[in-house]
C-alpha positions as CSV (number, residue, x, y, z in Angstrom):
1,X,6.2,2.9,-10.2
2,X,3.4,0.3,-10.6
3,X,3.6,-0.8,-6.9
4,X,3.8,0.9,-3.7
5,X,7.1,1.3,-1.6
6,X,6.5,-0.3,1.9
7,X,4.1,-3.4,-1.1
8,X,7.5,-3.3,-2.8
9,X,9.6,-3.9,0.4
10,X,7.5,-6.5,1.2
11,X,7.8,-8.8,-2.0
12,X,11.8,-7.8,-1.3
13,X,11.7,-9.7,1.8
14,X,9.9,-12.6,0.8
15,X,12.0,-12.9,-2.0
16,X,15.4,-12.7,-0.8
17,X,16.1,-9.7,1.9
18,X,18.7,-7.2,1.3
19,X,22.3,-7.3,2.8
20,X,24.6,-5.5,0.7
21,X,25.9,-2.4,1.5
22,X,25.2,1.1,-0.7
23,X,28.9,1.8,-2.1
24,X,30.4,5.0,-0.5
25,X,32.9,7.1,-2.5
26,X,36.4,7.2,-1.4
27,X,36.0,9.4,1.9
28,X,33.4,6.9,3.2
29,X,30.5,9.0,2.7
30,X,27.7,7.4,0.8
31,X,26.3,9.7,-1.4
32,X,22.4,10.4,-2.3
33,X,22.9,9.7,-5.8
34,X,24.5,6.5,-4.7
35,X,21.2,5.7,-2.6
36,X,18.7,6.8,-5.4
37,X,20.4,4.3,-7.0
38,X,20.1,1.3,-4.9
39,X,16.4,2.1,-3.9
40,X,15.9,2.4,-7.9
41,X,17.9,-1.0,-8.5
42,X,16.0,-2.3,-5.7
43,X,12.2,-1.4,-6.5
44,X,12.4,-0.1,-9.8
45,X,11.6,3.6,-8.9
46,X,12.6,6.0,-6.3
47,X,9.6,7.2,-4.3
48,X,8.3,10.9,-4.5
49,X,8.7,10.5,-0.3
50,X,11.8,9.2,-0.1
51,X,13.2,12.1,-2.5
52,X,11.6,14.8,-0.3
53,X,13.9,13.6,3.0
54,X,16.8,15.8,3.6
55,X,19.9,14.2,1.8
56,X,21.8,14.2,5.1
57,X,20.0,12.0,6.3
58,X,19.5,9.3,3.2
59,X,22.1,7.0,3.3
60,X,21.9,6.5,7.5
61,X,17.7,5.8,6.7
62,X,18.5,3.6,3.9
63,X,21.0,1.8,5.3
64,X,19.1,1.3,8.5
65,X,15.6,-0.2,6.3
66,X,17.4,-2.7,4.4
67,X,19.7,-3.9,7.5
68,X,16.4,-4.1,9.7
69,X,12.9,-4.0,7.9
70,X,13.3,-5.6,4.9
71,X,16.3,-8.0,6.1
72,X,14.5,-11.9,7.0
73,X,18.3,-12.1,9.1
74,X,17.1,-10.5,11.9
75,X,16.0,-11.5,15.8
76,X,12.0,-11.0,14.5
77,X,10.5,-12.4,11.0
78,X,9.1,-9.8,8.9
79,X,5.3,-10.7,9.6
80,X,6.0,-10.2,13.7
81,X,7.5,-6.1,12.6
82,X,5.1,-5.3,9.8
83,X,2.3,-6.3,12.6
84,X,4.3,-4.6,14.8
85,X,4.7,-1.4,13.4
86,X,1.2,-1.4,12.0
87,X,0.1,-1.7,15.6
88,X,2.6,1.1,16.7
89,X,1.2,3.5,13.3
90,X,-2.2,2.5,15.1
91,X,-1.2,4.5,18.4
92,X,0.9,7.6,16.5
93,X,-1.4,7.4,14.2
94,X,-0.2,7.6,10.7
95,X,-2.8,6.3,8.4
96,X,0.2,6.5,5.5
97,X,2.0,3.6,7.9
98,X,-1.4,1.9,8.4
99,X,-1.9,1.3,5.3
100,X,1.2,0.2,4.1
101,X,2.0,-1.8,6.7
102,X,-1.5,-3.7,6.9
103,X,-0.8,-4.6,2.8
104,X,2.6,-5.5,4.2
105,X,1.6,-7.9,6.4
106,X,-1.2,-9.0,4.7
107,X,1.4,-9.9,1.9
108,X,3.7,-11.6,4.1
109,X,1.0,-14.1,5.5
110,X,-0.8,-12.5,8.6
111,X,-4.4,-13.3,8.6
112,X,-7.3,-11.0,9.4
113,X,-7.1,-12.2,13.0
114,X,-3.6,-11.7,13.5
115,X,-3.9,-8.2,12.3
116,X,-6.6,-6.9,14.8
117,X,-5.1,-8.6,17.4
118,X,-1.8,-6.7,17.1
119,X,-4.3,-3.4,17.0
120,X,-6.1,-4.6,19.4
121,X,-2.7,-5.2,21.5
122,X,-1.5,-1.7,20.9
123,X,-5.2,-0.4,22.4
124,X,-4.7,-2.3,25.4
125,X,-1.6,-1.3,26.3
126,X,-2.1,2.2,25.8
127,X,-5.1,1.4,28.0
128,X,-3.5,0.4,31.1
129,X,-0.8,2.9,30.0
130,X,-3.0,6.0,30.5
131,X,-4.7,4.2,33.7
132,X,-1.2,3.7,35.0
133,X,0.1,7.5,34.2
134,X,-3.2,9.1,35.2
135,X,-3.2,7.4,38.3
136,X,-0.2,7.9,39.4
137,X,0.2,4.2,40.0
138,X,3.5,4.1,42.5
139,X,6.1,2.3,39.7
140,X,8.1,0.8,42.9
141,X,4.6,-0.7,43.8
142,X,4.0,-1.8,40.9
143,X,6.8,-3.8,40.3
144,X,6.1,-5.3,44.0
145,X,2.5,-6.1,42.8
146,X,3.6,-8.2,39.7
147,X,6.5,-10.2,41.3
148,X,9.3,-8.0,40.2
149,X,11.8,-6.4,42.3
């Protein structure tokens, strides 16, 4: 494969998103070879990592990245969650997701700017986060403090 996965997914969205469904056999189970498929028909290559996954668990994970990631028919446009999850693999951190999703956005239009901010977003609330926690800030206070109920 010439291109990365999560590069791959990107130029998927901006192209045209995915909606169809991977075809199940005739008990309604989808099976991995029916998966391998689709991610091969859809990026020209099935990923080393995505063959390494348990195949229990390949058509639910499949199903759920085209339906949510890589679909442009959801509540968020695909620039807000790849700077999303980029800011989220900033806290775990993966530097695998960091990566990817960085070229991710970056492909999809997010400038320089709008990719520290969402980093620099993540570090600030896990900032008040752990001031919060280690505090022991009163949560029923809190709420009192900002208005809330």
């Amino acid at each position: 494969m010439t291109t990365t996965f999560r590069l791959a997914l990107s130029v998927l969205v901006v192209a045209a998103g995915l909606t169809a469904a991977v075809p199940s056999r005739a008990d309604g189970v989808i099976s991995p070879d029916a998966v391998y498929a689709d991610v091969q028909k859809t990026f020209g290559g099935v990923p080393g990592f995505v063959k390494m996954r348990p195949k229990s668990t390949l058509a639910g994970l499949w199903q759920q990245e085209k339906d949510l990631e890589l679909s442009d028919k959801t509540a968020l446009p695909p620039k807000t969650k790849a700077l999303i999850s980029l800011a989220v693999a900033a806290q775990i951190p993966c530097e695998y997701c960091i990566w990817a999703d960085t070229q991710t956005a970056r492909q999809l239009g997010a400038s320089d700017e709008e990719i520290g901010e969402a980093v620099a977003m993540a570090g600030l609330t896990r900032n008040w986060s752990t001031l919060f926690n280690g505090l022991q800030v009163d949560f029923a206070q809190f709420k009192k403090d900002l208005g809330g109920q």
